[in-house]
N, CA, C and O atoms as a GROMACS GRO file, in nm:
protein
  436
    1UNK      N    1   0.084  -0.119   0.000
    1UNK     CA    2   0.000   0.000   0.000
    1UNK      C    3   0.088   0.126   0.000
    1UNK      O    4   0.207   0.128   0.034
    2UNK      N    5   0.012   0.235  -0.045
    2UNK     CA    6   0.132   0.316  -0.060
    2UNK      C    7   0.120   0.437   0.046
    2UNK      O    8   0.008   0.479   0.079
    3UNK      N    9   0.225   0.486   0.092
    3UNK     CA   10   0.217   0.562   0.162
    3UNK      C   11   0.270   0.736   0.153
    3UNK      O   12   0.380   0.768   0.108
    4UNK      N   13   0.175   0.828   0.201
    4UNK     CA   14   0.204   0.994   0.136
    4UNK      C   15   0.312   1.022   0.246
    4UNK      O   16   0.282   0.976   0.357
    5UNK      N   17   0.411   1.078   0.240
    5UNK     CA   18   0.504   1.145   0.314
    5UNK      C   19   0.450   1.344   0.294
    5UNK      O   20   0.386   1.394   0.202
    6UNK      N   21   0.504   1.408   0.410
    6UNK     CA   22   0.488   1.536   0.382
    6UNK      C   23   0.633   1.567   0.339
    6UNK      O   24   0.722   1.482   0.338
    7UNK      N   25   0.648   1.686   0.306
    7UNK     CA   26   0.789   1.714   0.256
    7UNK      C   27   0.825   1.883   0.272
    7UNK      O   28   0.771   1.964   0.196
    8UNK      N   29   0.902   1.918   0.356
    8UNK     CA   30   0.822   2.054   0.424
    8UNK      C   31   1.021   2.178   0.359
    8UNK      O   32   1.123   2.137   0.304
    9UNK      N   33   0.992   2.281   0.393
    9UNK     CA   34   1.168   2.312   0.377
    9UNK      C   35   1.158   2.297   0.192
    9UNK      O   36   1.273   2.296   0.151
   10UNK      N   37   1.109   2.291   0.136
   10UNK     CA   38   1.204   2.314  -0.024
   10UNK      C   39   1.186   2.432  -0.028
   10UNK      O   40   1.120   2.510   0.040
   11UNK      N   41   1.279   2.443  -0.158
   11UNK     CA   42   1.348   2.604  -0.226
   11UNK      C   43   1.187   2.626  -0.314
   11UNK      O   44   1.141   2.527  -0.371
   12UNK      N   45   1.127   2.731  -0.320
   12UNK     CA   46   1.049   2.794  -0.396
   12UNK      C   47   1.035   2.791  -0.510
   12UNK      O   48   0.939   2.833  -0.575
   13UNK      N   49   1.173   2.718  -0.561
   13UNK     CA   50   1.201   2.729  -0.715
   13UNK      C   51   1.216   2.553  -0.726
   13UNK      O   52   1.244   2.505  -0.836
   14UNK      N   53   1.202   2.494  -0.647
   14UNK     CA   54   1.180   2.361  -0.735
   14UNK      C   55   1.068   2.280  -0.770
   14UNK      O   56   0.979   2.250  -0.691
   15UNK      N   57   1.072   2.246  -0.883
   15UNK     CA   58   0.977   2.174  -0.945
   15UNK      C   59   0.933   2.031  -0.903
   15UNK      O   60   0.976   1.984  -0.798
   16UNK      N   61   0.854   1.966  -0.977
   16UNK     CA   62   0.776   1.818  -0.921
   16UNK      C   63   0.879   1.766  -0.964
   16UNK      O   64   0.955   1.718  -0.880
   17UNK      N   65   0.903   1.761  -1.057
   17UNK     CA   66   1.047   1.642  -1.166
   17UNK      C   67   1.125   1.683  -1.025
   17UNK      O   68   1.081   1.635  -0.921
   18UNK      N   69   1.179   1.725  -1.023
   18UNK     CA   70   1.279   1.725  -0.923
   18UNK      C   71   1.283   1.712  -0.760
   18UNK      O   72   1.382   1.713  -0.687
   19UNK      N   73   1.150   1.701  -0.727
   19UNK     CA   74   1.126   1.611  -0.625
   19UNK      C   75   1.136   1.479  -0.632
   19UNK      O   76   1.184   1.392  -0.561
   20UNK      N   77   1.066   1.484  -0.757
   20UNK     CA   78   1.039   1.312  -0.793
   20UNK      C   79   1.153   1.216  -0.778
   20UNK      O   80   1.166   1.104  -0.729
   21UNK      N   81   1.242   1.313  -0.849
   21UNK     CA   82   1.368   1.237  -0.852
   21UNK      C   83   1.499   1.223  -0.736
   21UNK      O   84   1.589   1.144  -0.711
   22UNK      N   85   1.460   1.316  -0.700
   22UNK     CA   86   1.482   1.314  -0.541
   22UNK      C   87   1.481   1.164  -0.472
   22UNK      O   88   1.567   1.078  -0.454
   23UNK      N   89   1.344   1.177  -0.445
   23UNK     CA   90   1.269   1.067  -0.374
   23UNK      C   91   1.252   0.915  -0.464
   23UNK      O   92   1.214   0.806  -0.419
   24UNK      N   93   1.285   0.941  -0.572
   24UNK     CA   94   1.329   0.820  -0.631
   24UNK      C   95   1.463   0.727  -0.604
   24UNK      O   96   1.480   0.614  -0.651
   25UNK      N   97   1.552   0.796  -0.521
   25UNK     CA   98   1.670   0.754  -0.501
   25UNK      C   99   1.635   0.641  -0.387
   25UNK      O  100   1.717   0.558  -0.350
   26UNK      N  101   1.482   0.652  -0.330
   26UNK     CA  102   1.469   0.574  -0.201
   26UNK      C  103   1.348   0.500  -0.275
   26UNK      O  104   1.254   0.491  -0.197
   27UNK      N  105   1.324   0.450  -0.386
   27UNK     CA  106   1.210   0.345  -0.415
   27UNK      C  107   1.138   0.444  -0.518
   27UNK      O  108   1.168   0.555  -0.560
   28UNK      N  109   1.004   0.338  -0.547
   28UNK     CA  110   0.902   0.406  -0.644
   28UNK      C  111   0.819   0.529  -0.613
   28UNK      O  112   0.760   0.523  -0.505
   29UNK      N  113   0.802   0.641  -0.684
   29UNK     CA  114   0.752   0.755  -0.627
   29UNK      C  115   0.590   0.701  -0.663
   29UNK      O  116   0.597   0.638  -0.768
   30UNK      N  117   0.532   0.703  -0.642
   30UNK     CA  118   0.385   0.688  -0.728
   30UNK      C  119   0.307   0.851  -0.781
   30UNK      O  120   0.216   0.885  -0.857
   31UNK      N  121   0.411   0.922  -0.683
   31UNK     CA  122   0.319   1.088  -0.700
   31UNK      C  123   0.430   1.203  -0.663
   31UNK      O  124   0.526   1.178  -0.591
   32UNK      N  125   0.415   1.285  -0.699
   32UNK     CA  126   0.494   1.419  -0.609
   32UNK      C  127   0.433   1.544  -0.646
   32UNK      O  128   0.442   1.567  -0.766
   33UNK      N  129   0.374   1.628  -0.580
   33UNK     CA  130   0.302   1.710  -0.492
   33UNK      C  131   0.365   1.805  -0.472
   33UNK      O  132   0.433   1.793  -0.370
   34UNK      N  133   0.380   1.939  -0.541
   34UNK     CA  134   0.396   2.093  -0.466
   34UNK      C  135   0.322   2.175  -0.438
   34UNK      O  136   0.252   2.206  -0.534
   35UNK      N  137   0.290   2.255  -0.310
   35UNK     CA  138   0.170   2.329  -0.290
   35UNK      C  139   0.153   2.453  -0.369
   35UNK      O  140   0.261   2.512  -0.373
   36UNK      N  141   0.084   2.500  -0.416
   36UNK     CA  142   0.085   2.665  -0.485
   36UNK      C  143   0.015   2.685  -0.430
   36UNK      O  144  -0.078   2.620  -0.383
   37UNK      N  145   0.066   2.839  -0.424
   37UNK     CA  146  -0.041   2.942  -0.323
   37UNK      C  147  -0.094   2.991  -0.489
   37UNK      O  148  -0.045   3.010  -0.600
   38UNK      N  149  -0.226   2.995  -0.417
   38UNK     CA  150  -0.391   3.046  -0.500
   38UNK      C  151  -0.349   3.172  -0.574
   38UNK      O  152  -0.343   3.182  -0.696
   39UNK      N  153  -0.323   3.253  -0.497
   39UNK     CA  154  -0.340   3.367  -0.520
   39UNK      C  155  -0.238   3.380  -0.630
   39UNK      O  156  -0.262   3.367  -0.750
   40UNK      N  157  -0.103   3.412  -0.566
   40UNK     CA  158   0.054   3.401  -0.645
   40UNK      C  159   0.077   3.345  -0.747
   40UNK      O  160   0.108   3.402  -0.851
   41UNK      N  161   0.059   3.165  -0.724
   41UNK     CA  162   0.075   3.098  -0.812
   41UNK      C  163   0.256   3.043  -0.790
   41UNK      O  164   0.324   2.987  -0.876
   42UNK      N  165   0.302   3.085  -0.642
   42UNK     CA  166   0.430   3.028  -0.614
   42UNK      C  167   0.416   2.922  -0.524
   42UNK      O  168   0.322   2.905  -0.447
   43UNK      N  169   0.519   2.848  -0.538
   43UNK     CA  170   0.516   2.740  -0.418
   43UNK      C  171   0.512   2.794  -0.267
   43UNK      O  172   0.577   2.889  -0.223
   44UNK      N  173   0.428   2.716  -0.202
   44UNK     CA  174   0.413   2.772  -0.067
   44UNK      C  175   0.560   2.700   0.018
   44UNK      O  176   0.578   2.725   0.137
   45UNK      N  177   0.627   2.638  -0.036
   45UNK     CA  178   0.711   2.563  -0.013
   45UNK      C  179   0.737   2.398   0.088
   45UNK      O  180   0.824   2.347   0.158
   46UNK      N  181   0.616   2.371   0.044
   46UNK     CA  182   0.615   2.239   0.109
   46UNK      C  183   0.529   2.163   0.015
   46UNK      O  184   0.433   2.227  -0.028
   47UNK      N  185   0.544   2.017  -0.034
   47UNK     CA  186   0.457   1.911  -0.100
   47UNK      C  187   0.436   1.767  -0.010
   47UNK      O  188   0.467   1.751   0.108
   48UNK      N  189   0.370   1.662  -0.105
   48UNK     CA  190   0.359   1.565  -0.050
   48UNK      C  191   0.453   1.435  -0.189
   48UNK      O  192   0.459   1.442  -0.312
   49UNK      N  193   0.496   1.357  -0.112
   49UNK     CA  194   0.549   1.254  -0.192
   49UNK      C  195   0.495   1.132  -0.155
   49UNK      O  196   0.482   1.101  -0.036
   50UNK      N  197   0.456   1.039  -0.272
   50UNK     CA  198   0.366   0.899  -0.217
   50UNK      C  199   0.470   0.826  -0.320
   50UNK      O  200   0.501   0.824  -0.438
   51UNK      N  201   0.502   0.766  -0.189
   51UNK     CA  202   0.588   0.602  -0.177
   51UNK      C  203   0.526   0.480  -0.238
   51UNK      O  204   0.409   0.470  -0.199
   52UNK      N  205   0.563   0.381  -0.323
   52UNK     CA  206   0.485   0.278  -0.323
   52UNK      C  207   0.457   0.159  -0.205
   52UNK      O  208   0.362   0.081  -0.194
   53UNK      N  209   0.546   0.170  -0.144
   53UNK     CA  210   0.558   0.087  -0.012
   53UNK      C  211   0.552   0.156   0.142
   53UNK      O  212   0.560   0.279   0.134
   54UNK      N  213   0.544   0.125   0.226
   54UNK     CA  214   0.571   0.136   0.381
   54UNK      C  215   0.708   0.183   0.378
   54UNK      O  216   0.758   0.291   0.408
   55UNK      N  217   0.758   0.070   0.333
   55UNK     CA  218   0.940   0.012   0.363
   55UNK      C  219   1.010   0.149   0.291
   55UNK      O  220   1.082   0.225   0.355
   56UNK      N  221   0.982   0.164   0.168
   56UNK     CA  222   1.044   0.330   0.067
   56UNK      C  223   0.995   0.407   0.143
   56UNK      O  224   1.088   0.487   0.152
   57UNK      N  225   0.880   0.464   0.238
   57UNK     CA  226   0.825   0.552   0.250
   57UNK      C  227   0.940   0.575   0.404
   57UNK      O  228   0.987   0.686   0.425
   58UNK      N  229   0.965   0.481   0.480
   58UNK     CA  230   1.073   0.496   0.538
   58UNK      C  231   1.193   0.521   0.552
   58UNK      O  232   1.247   0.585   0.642
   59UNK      N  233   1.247   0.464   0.446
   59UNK     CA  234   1.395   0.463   0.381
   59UNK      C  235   1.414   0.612   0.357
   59UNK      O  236   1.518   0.673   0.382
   60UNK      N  237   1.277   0.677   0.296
   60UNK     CA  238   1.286   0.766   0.235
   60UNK      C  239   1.290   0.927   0.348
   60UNK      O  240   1.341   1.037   0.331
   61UNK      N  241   1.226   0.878   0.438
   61UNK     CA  242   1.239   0.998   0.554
   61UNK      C  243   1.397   0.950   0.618
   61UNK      O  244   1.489   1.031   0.631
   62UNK      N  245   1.407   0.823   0.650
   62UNK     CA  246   1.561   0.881   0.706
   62UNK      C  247   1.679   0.879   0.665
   62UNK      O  248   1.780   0.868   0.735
   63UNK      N  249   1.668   0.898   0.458
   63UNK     CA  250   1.769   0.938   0.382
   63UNK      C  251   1.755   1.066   0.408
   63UNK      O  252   1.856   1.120   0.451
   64UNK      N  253   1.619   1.160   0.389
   64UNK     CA  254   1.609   1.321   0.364
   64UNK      C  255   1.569   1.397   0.489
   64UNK      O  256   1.609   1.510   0.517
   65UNK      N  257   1.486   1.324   0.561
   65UNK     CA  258   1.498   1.410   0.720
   65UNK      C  259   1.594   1.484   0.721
   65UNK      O  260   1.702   1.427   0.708
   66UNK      N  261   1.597   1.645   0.736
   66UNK     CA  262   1.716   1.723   0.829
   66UNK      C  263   1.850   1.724   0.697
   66UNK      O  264   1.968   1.757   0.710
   67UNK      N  265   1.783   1.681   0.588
   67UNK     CA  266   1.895   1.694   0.523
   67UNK      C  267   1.922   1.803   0.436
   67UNK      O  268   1.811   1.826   0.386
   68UNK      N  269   2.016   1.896   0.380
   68UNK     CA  270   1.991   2.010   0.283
   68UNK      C  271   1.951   1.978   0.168
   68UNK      O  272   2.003   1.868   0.150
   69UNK      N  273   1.863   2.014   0.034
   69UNK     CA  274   1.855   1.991  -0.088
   69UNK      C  275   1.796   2.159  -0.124
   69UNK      O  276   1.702   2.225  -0.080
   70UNK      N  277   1.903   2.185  -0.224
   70UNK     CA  278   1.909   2.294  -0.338
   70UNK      C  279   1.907   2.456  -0.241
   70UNK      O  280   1.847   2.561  -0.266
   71UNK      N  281   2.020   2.411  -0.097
   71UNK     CA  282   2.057   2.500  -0.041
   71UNK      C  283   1.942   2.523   0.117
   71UNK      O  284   1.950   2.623   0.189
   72UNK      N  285   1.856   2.422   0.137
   72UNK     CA  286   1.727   2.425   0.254
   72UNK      C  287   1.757   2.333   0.297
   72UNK      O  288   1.826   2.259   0.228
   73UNK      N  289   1.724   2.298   0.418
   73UNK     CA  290   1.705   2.201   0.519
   73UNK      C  291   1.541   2.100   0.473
   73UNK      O  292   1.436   2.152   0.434
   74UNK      N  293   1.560   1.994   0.488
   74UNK     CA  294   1.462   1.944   0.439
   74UNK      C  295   1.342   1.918   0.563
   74UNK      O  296   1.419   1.903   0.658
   75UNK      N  297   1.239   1.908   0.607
   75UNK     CA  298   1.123   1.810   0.679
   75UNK      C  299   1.072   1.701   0.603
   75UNK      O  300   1.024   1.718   0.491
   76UNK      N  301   1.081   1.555   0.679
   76UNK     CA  302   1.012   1.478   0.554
   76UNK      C  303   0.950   1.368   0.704
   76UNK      O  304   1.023   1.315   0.787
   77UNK      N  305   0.810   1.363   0.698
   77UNK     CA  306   0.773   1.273   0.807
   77UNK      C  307   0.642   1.220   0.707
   77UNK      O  308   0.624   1.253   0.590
   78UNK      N  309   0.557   1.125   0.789
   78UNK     CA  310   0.408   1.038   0.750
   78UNK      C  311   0.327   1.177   0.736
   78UNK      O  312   0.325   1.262   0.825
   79UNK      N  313   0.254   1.189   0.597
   79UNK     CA  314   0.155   1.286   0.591
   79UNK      C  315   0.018   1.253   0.714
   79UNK      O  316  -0.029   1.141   0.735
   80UNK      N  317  -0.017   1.359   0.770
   80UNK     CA  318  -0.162   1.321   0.906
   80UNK      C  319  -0.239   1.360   0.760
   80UNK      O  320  -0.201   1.413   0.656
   81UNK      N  321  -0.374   1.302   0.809
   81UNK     CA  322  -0.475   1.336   0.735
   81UNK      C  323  -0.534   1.453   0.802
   81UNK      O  324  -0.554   1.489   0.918
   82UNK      N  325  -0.552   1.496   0.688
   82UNK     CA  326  -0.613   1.663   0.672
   82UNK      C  327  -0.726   1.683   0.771
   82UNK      O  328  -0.843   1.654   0.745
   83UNK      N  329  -0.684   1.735   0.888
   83UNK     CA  330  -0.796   1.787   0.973
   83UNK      C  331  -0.911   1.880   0.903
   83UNK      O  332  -0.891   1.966   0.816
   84UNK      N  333  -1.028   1.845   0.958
   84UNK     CA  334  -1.142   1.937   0.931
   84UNK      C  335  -1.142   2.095   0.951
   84UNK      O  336  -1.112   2.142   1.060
   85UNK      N  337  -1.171   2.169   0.853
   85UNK     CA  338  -1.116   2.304   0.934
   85UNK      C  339  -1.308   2.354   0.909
   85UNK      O  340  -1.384   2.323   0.817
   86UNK      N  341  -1.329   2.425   1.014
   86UNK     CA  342  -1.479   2.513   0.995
   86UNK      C  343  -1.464   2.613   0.936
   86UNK      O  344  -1.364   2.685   0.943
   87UNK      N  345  -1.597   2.638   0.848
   87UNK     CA  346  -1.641   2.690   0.682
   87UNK      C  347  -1.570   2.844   0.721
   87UNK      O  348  -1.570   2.899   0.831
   88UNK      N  349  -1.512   2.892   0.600
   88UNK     CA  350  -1.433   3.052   0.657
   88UNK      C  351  -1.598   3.138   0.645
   88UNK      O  352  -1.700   3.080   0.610
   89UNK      N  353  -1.591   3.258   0.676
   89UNK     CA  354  -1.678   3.340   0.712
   89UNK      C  355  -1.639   3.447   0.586
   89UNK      O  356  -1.517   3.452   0.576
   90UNK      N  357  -1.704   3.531   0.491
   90UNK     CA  358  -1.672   3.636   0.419
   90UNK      C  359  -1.711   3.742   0.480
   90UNK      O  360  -1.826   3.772   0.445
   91UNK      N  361  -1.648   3.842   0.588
   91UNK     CA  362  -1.644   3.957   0.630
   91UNK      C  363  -1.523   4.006   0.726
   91UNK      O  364  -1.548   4.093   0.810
   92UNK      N  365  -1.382   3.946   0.713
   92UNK     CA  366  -1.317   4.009   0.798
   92UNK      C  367  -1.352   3.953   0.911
   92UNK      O  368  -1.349   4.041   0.997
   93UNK      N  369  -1.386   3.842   0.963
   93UNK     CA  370  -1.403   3.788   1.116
   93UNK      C  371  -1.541   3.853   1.135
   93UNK      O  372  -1.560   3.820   1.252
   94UNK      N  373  -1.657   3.927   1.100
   94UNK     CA  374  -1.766   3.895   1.192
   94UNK      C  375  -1.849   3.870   1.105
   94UNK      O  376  -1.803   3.890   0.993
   95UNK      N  377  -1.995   3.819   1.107
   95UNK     CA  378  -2.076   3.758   1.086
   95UNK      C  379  -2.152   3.913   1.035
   95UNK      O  380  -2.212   3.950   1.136
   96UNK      N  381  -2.162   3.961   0.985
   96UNK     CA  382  -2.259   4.077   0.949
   96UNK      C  383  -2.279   4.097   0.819
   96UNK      O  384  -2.373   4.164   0.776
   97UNK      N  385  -2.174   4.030   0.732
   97UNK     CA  386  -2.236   3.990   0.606
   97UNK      C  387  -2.091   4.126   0.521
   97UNK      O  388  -2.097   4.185   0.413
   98UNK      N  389  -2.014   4.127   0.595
   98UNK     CA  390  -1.873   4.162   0.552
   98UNK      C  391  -1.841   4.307   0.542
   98UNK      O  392  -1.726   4.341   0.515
   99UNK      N  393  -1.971   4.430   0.570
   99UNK     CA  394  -1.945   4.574   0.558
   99UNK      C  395  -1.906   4.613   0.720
   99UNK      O  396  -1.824   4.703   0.735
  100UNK      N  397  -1.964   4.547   0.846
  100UNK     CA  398  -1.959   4.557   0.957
  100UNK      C  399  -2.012   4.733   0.988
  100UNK      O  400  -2.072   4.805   0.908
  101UNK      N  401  -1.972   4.764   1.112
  101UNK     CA  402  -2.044   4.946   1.103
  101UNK      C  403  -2.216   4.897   1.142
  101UNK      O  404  -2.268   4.790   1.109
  102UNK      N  405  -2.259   4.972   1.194
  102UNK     CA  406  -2.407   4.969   1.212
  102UNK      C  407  -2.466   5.099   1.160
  102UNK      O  408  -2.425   5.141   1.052
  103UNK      N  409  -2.579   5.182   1.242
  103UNK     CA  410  -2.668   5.287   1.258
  103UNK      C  411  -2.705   5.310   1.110
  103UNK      O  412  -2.783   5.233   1.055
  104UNK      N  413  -2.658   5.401   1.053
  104UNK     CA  414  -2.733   5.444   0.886
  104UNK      C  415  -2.839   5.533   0.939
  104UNK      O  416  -2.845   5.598   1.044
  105UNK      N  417  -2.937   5.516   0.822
  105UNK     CA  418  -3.073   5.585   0.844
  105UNK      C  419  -3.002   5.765   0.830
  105UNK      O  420  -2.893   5.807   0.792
  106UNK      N  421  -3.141   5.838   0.885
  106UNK     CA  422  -3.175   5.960   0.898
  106UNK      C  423  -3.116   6.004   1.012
  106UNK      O  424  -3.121   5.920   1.102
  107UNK      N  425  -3.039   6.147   1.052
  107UNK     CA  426  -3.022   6.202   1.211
  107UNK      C  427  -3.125   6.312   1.190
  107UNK      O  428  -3.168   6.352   1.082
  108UNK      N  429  -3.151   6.348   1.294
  108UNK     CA  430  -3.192   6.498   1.270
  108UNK      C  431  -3.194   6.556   1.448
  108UNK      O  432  -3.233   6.520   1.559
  109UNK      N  433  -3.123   6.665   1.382
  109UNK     CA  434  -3.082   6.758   1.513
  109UNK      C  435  -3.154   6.873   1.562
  109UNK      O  436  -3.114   6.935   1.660
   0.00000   0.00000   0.00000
């Protein structure tokens, strides 16, 4: 079965091929994973790499754990599954439907 590693610490400027191949040095990659930020469109600088085995997916954290690649320190542990996060809100943190401010209307003095 195969297993996702996280992969935390890369350079901004590297590509999937070059993870891949990375992590090929420790077994079959089945996948490799860089995050982009939405907005930018740059790497947020961390992906995921999926191992074909247990056994690679091991080999493979304590070849690159703590190790430098393309000038960074690497993180490489068992990906957790993605905690639930609650629905974001569109207004800046309060619930008022995103203009916040109250009163309006008419004064009269």
């Amino acid at each position: 079965m195969a297993t996702k590693l996280y992969v935390g610490g890369l350079p901004y400027s590297t590509q999937e091929d070059a993870l891949k191949e990375l992590f090929a040095q420790a077994g079959t990659v089945v996948s490799a994973v860089i995050i982009m930020d939405k907005m930018s469109g740059r790497s947020k600088g961390f992906g995921f790499v999926e191992m074909s085995t247990q056994e690679e997916a091991m080999k493979a954290i304590s070849m690159f754990n703590d190790q430098e690649f393309e000038g960074r320190k690497l993180t490489v542990n068992e990906a957790r599954p993605m905690e639930a996060r609650p629905p974001r809100s569109s207004g800046g943190g309060n619930d008022r439907g995103g203009y916040g401010g109250g009163g309006g209307g008419r004064r009269e003095y």
